[in-house]
Each structure stands twice: as structure tokens, then as C-alpha cells.
MIDREN-880026 format. One line per field, with one value per residue: chain; x, y, z of N, C-alpha, C in turn; residue number from 1; residue in three letters. Coordinates in steps of 0.2 Angstrom, whole numbers. Layout:
BEGIN
chain (A, ...)
npx (X, ...)
npy (Y, ...)
npz (Z, ...)
capx (X, ...)
capy (Y, ...)
capz (Z, ...)
cpx (X, ...)
cpy (Y, ...)
cpz (Z, ...)
n (NUM, ...)
res (ALA, ...)
END
This chain:
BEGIN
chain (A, A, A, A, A, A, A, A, A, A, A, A, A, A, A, A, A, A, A, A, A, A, A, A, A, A, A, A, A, A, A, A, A, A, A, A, A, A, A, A, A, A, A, A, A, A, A, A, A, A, A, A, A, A, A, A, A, A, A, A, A, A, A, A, A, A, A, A, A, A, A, A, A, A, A, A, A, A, A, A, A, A, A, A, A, A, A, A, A, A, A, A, A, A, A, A, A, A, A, A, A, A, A, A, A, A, A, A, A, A, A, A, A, A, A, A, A, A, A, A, A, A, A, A, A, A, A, A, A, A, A, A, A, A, A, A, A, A, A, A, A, A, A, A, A, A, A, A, A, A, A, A, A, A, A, A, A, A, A, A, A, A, A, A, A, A, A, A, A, A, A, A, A, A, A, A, A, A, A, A, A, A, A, A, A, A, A, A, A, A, A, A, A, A, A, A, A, A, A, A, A, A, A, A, A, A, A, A, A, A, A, A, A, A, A, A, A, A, A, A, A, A, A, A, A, A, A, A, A, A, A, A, A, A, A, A, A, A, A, A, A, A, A, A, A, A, A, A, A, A, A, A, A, A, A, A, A, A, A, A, A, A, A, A, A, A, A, A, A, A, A, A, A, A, A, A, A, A, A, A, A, A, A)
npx (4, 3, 11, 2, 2, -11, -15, -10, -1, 3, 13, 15, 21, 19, 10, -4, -16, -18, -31, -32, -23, -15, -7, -2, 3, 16, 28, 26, 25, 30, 35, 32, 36, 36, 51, 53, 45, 49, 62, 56, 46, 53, 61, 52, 47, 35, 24, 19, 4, -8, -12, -19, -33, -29, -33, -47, -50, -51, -35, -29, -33, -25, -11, -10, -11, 0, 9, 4, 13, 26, 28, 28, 27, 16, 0, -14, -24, -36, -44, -52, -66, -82, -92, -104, -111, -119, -119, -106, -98, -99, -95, -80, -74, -78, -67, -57, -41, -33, -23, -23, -32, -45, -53, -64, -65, -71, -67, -75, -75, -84, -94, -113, -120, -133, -135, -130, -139, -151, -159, -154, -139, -137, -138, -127, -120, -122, -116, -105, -101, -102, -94, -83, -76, -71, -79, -69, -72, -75, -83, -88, -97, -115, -124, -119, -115, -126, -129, -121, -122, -134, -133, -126, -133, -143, -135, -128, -117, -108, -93, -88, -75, -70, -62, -46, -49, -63, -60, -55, -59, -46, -38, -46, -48, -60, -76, -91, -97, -91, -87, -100, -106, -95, -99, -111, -107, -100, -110, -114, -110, -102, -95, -78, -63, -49, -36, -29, -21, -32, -29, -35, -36, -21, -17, -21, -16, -1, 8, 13, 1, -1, -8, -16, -25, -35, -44, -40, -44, -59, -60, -56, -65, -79, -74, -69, -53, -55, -59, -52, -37, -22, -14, -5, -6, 5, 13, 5, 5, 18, 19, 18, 26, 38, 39, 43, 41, 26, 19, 24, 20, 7, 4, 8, -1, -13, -9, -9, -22, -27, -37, -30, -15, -14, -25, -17, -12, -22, -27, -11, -13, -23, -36, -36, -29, -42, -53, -49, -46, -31, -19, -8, 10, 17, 34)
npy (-6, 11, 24, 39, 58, 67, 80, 96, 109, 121, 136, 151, 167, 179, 174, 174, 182, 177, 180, 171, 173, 183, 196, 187, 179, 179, 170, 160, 167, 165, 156, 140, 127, 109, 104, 111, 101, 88, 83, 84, 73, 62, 61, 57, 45, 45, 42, 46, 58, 69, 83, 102, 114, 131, 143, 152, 152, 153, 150, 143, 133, 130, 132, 120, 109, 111, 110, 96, 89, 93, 85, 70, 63, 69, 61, 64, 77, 91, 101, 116, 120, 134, 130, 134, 138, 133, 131, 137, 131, 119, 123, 127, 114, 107, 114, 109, 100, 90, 75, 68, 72, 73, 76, 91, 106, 122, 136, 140, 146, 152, 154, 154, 137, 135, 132, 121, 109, 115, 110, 111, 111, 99, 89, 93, 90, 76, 73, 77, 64, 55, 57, 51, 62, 68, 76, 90, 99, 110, 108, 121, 127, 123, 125, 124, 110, 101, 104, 99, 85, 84, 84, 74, 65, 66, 64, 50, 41, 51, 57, 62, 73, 79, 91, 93, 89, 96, 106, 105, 112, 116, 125, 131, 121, 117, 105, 103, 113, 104, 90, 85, 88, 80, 69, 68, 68, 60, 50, 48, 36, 40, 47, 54, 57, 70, 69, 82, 99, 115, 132, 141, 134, 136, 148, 152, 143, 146, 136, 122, 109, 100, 92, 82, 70, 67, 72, 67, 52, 53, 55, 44, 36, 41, 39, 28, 20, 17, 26, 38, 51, 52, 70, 83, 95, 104, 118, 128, 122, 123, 135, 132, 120, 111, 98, 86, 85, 88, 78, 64, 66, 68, 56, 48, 50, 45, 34, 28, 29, 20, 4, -6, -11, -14, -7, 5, 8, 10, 23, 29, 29, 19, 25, 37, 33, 27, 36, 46, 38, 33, 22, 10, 14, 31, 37)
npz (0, -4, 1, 6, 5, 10, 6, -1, -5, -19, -23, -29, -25, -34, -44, -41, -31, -13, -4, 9, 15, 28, 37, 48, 43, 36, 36, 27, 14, 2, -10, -15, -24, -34, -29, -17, -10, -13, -7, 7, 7, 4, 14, 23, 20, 12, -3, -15, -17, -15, -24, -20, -24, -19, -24, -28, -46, -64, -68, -58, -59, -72, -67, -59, -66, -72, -62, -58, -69, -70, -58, -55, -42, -40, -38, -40, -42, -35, -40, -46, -45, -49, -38, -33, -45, -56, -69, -73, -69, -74, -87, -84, -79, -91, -99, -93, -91, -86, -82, -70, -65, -50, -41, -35, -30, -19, -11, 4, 16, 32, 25, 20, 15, 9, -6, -8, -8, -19, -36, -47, -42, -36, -46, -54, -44, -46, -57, -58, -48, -57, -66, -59, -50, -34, -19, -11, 6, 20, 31, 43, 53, 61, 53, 39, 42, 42, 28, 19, 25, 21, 6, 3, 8, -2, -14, -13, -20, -23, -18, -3, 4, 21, 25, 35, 48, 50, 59, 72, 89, 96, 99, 110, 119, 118, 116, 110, 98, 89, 89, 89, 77, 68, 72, 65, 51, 49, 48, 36, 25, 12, 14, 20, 31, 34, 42, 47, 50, 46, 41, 48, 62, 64, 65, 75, 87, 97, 96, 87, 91, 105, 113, 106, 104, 111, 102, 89, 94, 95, 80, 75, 81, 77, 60, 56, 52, 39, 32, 34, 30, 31, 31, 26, 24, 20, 13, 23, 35, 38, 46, 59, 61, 56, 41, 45, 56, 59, 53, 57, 70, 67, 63, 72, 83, 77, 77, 91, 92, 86, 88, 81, 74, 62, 54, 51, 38, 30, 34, 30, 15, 11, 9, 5, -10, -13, -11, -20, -29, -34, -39, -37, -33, -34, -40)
capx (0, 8, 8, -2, 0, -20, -15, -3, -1, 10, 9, 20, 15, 17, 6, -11, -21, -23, -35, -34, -17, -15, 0, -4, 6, 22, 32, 26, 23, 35, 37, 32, 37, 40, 56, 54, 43, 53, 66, 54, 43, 58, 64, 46, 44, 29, 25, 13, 3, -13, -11, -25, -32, -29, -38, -53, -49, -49, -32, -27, -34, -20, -6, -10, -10, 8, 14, 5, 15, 32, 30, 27, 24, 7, -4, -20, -27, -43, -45, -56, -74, -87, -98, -110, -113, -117, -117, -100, -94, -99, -91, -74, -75, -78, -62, -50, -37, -28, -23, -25, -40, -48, -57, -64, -66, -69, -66, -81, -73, -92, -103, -118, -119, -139, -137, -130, -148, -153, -161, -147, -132, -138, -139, -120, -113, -124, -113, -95, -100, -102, -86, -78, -74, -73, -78, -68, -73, -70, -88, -87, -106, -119, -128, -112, -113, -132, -131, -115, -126, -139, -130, -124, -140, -146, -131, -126, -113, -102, -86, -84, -69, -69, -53, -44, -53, -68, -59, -58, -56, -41, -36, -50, -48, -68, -79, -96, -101, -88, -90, -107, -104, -92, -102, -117, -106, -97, -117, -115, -103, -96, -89, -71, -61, -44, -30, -24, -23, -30, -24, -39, -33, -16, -17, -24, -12, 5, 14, 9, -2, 1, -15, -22, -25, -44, -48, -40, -46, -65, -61, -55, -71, -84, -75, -64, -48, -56, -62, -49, -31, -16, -14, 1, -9, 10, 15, 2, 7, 23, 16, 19, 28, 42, 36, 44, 37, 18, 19, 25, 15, 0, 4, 10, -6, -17, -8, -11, -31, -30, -36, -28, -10, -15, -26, -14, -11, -28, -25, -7, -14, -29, -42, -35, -31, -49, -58, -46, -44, -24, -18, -1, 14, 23, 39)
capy (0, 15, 30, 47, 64, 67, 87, 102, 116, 122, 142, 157, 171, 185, 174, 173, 185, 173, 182, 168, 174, 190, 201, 183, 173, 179, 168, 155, 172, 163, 155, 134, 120, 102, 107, 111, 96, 82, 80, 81, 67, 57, 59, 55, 40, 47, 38, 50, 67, 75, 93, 102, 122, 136, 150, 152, 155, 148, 151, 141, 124, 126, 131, 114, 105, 112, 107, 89, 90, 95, 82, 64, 60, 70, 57, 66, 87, 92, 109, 121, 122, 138, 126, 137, 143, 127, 133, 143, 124, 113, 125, 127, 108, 107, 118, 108, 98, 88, 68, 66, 77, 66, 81, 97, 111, 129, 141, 143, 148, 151, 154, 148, 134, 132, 133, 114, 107, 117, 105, 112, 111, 92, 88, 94, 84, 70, 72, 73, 56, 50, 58, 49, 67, 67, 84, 93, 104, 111, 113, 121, 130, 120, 128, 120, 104, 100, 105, 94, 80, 85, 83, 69, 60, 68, 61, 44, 41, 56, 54, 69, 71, 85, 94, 97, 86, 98, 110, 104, 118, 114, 130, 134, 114, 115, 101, 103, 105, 101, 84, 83, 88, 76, 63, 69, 68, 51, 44, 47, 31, 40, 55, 54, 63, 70, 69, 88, 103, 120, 136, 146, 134, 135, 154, 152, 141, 148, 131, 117, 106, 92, 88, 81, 63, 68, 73, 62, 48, 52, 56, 37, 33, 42, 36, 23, 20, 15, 32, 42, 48, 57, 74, 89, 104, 108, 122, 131, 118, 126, 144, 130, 116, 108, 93, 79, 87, 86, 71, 59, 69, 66, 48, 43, 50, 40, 26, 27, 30, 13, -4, -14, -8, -16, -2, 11, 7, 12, 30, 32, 31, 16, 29, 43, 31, 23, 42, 50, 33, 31, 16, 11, 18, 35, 40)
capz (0, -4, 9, 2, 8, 3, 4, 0, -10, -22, -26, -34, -24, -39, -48, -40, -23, -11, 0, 13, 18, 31, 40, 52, 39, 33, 35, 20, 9, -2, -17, -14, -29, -29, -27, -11, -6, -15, -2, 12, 5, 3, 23, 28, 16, 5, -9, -17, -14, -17, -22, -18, -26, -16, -26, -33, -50, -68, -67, -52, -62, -78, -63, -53, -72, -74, -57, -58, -74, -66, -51, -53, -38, -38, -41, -41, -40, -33, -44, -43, -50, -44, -36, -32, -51, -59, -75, -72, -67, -82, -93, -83, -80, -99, -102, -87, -95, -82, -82, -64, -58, -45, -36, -35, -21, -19, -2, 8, 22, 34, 20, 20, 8, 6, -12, -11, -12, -26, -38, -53, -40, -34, -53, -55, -39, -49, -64, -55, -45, -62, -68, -54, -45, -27, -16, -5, 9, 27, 36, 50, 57, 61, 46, 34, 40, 39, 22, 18, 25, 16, -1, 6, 7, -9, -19, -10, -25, -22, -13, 2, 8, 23, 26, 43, 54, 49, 65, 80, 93, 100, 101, 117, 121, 115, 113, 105, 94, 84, 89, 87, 70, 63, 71, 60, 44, 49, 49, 28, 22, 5, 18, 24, 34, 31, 48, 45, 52, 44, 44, 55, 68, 64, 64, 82, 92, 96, 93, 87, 97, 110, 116, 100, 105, 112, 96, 85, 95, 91, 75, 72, 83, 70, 55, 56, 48, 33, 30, 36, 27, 32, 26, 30, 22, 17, 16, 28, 43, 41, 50, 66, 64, 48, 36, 47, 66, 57, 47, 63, 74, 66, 62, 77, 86, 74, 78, 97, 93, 82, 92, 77, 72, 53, 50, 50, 31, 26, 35, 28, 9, 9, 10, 0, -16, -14, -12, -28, -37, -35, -42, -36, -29, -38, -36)
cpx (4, 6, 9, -1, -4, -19, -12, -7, 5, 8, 16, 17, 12, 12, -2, -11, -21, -26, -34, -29, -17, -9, 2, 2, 12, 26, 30, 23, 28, 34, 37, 33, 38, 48, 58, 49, 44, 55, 61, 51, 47, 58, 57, 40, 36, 30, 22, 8, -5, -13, -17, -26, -32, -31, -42, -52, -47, -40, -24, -26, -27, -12, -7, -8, -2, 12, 11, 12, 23, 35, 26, 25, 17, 4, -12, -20, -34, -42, -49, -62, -77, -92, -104, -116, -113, -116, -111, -97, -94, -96, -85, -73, -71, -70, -53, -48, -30, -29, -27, -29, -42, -54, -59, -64, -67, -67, -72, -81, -81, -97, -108, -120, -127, -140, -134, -137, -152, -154, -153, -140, -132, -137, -131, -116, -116, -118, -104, -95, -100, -95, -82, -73, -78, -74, -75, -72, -72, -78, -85, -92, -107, -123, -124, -114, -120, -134, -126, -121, -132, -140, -128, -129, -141, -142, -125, -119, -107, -97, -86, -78, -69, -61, -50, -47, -60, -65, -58, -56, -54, -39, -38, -50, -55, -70, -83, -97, -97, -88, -96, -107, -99, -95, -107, -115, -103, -103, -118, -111, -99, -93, -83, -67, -52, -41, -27, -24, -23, -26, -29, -36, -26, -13, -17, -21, -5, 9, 10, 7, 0, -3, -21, -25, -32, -46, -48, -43, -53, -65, -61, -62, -79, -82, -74, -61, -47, -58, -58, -41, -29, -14, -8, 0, 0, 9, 10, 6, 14, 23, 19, 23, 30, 38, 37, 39, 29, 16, 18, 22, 10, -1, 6, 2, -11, -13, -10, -17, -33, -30, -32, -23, -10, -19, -23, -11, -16, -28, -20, -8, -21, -35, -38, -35, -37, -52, -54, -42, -36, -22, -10, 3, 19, 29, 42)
cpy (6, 21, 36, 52, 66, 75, 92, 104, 116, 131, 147, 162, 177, 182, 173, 176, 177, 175, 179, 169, 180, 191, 194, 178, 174, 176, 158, 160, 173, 156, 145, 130, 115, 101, 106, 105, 90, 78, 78, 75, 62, 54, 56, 47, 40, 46, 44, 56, 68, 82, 98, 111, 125, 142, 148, 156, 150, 147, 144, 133, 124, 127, 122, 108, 105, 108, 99, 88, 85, 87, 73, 61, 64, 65, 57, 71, 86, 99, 111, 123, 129, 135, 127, 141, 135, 126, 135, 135, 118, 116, 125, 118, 105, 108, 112, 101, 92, 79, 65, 71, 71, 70, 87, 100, 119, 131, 143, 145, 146, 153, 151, 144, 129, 132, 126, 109, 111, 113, 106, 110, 102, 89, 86, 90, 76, 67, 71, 68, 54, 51, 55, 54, 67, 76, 84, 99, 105, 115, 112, 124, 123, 120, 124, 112, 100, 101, 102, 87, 78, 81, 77, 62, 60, 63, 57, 42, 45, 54, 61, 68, 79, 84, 95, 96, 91, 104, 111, 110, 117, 118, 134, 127, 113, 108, 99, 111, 104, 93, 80, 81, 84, 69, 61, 65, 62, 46, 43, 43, 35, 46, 53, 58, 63, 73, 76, 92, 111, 126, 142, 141, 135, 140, 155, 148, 145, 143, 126, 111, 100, 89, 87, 73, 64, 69, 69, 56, 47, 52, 49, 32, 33, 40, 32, 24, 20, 21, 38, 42, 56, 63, 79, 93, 107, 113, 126, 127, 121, 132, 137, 123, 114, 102, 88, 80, 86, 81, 64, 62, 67, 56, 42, 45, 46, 34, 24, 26, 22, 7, -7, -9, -9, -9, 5, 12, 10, 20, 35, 34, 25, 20, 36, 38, 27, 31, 45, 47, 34, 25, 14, 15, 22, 38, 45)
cpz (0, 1, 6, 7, 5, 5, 5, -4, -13, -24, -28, -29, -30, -43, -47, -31, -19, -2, 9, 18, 21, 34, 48, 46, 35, 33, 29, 15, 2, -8, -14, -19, -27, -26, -21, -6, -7, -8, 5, 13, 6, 11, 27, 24, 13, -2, -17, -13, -18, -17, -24, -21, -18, -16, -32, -38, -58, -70, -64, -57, -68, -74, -59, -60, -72, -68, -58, -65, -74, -62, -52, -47, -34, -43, -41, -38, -40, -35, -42, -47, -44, -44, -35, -39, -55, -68, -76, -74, -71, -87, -90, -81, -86, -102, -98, -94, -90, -81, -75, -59, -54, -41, -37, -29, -24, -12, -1, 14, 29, 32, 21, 14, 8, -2, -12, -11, -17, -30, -45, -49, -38, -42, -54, -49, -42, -54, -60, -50, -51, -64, -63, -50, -39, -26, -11, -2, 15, 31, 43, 56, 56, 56, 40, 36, 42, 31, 17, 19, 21, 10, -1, 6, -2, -15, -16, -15, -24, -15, -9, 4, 12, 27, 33, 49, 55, 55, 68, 84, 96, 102, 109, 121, 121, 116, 106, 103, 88, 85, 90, 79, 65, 64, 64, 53, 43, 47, 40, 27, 16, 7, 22, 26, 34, 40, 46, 50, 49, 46, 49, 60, 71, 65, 73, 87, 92, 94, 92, 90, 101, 112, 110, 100, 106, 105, 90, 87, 93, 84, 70, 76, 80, 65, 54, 53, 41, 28, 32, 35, 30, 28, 31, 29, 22, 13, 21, 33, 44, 44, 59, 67, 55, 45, 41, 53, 62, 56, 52, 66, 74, 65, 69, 83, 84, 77, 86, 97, 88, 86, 87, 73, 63, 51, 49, 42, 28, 26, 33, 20, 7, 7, 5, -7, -17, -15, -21, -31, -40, -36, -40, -34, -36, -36, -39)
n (1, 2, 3, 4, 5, 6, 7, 8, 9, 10, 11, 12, 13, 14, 15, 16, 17, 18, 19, 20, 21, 22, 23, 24, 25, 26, 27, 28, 29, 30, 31, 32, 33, 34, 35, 36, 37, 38, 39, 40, 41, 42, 43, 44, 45, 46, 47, 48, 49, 50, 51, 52, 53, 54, 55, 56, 57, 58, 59, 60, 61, 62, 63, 64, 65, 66, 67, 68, 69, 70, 71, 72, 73, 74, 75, 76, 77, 78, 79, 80, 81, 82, 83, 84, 85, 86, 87, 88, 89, 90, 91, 92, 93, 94, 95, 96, 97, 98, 99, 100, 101, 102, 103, 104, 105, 106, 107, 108, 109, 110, 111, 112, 113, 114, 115, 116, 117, 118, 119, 120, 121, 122, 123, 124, 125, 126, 127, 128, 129, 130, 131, 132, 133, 134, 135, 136, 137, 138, 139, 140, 141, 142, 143, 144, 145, 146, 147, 148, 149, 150, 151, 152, 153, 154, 155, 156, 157, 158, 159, 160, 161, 162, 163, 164, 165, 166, 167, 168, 169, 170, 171, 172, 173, 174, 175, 176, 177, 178, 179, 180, 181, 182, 183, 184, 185, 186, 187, 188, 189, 190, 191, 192, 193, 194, 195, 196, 197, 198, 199, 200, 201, 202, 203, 204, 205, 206, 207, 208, 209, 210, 211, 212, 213, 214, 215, 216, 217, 218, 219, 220, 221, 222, 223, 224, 225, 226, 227, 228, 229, 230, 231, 232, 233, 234, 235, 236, 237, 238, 239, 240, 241, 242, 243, 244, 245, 246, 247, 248, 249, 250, 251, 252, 253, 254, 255, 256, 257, 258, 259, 260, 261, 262, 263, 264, 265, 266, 267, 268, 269, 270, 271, 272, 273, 274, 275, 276, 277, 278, 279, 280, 281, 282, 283)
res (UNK, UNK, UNK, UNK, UNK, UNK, UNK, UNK, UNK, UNK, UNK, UNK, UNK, UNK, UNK, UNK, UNK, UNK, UNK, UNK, UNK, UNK, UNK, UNK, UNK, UNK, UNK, UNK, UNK, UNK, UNK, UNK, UNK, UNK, UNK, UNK, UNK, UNK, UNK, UNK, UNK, UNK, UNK, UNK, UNK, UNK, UNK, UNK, UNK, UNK, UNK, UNK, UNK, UNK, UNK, UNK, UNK, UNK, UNK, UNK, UNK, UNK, UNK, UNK, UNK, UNK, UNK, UNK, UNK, UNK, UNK, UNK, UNK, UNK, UNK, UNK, UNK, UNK, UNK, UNK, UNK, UNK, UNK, UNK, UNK, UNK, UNK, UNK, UNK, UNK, UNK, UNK, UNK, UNK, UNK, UNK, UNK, UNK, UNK, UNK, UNK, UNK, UNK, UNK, UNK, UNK, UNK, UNK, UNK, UNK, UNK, UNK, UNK, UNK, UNK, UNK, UNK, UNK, UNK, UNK, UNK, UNK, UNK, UNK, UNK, UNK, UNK, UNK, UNK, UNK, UNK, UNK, UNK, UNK, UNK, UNK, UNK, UNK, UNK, UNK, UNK, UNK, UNK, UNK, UNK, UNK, UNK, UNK, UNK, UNK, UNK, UNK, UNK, UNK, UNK, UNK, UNK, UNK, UNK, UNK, UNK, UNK, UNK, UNK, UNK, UNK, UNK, UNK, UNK, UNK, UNK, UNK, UNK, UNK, UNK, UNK, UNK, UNK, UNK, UNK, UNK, UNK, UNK, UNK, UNK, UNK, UNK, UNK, UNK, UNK, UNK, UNK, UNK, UNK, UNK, UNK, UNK, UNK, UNK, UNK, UNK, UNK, UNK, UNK, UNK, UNK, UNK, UNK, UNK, UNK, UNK, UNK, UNK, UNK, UNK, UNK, UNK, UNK, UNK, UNK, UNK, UNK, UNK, UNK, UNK, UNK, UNK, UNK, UNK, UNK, UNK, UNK, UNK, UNK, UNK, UNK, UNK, UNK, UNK, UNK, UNK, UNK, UNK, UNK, UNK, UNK, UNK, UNK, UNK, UNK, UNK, UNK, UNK, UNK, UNK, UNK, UNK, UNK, UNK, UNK, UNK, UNK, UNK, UNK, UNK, UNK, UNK, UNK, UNK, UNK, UNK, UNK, UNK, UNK, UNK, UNK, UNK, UNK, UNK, UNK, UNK, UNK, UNK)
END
């Protein structure tokens, strides 16, 4: 089984706004290629990679083309459609050009996303289940992830994949209802959950976290193993911690929340090359 980092980034800054970035984040306001995430993959025995958009723009999709390109050991990008326009999204779809799309996503930050049951927009997550595109996303209201499960019902077919552990508030050492809420989403079977961590929480602790075992633990309690894949959110995770300190971090707390030290195979890549249809090990 080969072992997936299910998500990074790659970006230029001079070549694309990325809004999500503020006077909070200077110190990744640089210049990211494979280049620079080769060697780490290597030290961290990473087989392959999920490289994920980071801005909403047609733009974004023929840059992530270029870097799958570039980098052989991307072996599937989740681009960027305006899912909320679903017109806008079967023409830029239409337009996309890349071997190993496996997914889409937009930024919805805490929008509200009652336009995912719109009978036109259920239609369009109909058609990219049939295309064999998975969806990314990162609810995080209670308003967000009733309308995820929603869609979720609506179109049993579609592959979810939520981002960053959906949030947890480790930052306040919180509970609910962040774990109300993933319970919710774990009750759909074709939703899975990605081991990361964003950058609102990421923005929000001073170091990177220690006390991540409570949360990881439920989270291997709502999905199980089989639905849940290791991700680094590279470069963002470096705002608090290098490629290796995350990577074994995150993987060694998974490992202490798993009763059966076999299914940490499924977590390290089984579950990313099942949701964005990887086939084999890239090097």
C-alpha cells in the first residue's frame, strides 16, 4: 500500500491574490514548488501526494495542471470548480485539461452553503459522481454541516472528503459542537475525513499542538480507519511546525487511537487512493 500525503499546496506568490493569507502569515509568503517538497517526501517515506487548489480562479486549475506535470509524484489534484454557479462549473470543467483530476473544491470559508440542495447544483454533484470526482470541503457552522449531509443523502454516489478534521477547537480545548458535528457527517458512508490541520486553527495556536490525542481519537471513533487519510496541508502547517514534526505527529497519534495496528495502512494512503482513485505507488 503505498503512503499518500492526501494534501498540500504548491503556489508562486506573484502569480495569484490569495486572499486567505493575512499580515498573520508571513512567514510561508514565499514561493512553494516540488522542489521544495521532494526532499521532504523522501525523509518522511511518502509515496505520493494529493495537491489540492488554493484559489478560486480559472487560473489556479491550468497552474496545478503544470505542477502535476512537473512532479510525478502527484498522483491526483482536486482543482477548482465555482460550485455554487453550476453553470460557471460545467463550462470550466468542460475547459479543465488535467490527467489526474480526481477532485474538485472551492473556499467557503463560513458561508452559507444552502445553495448545495438546489435541484441544478444536486444535478452537477450527480454528474461529477459519475465523472468519478470526489468533493472537498471544510464545514465548519452547524448551518455548513447540515447542508453537507444534506447533499450527502441527496447524492449517496459522491465521494466527500472533509478537510482538517472539519476544525476541531483545540485552540479553546472545546468540545461541541464540533463533535457533534463530525459525528453527524461520519453517519454518511461515502464522507471521509482527512487527519490535518487548517490554517484558521493554525493561525490560532501559538505552537503546534500536543494535546491532539482527544480529538484524534473520536475522530478514528466516528470514521474509522477506513475512511480516514493522512494529510500535511504543506505548506500552511509550516506557520507551526516543519514537514517531518507534522507528518510523525499526526501519524503517530493516529496510531495510538487505532485498536488494530494493521489499519494504519488504510489511514497512511488506503483511504486517499480509494476516495481520488490512485492506483499504485509514484515515485
Amino acid at each position: 500500500m503505498p503512503v499518500i500525503d492526501a494534501h498540500h499546496h504548491f503556489w508562486r506568490v506573484a502569480a495569484q491574490e490569495q486572499p486567505w493569507r493575512n499580515d498573520r502569515h508571513g512567514s510561508i509568503a514565499r514561493d512553494y514548488t516540488p522542489d521544495d517538497l521532494r526532499p521532504e517526501l523522501i525523509a518522511a517515506g511518502v509515496d505520493s501526494t494529493v495537491l489540492i487548489q488554493s484559489v478560486d480562479e480559472p487560473a489556479e486549475n491550468d497552474r496545478l495542471a503544470a505542477y502535476a506535470a512537473e512532479a510525478p509524484f502527484v498522483a491526483a489534484v482536486v482543482g477548482w470548480l465555482p460550485l455554487s454557479d453550476p453553470a460557471a462549473a460545467r463550462a470550466e470543467l468542460e475547459r479543465l485539461d488535467s490527467p489526474v483530476l480526481r477532485g474538485v473544491r472551492c473556499l467557503v470559508g463560513r458561508d452559507p452553503l444552502d445553495w448545495l440542495t438546489e435541484p441544478d447544483s444536486v444535478a452537477l454533484f450527480k454528474e461529477l459522481a459519475t465523472a468519478g470526482l470526489s468533493w472537498d470541503v471544510v464545514p465548519v457552522t452547524a448551518a455548513q454541516t447540515a447542508a453537507v449531509v444534506a447533499l450527502a443523502h441527496a447524492v449517496p454516489e459522491l465521494r466527500i472528503v472533509v478537510d482538517h478534521l472539519g476544525r476541531p477547537p483545540i485552540d479553546s480545548g472545546g468540545w461541541e459542537p464540533w463533535a457533534g458535528q463530525l459525528r453527524q457527517l461520519s453517519e454518511c458512508p461515502g464522507i471521509a475525513l482527512k487527519v490535518s490541520l487548517g490554517i484558521d486553527l493554525l493561525s490560532a495556536v501559538p505552537a503546534w499542538p500536543s494535546d491532539l490525542d482527544r480529538y484524534l481519537r473520536w475522530a478514528v471513533d466516528c470514521f474509522g480507519a477506513q475512511r480516514l487519510m493522512l494529510a500535511s496541508n504543506w505548506p500552511v502547517v509550516l506557520l507551526r511546525a516543519d514537514y517531518q514534526h507534522a507528518w510523525n505527529s499526526l501519524r503517530e497519534v493516529v496510531e495510538r487511537a487505532l485498536d488494530d495496528p494493521n489499519e494504519l495502512a488504510a489511514v497512511l494512503g488506503g483511504t486517499a487512493a480509494h476516495y481520488y482513485r490512485i492506483n499504485g505507488k509514484v515515485s
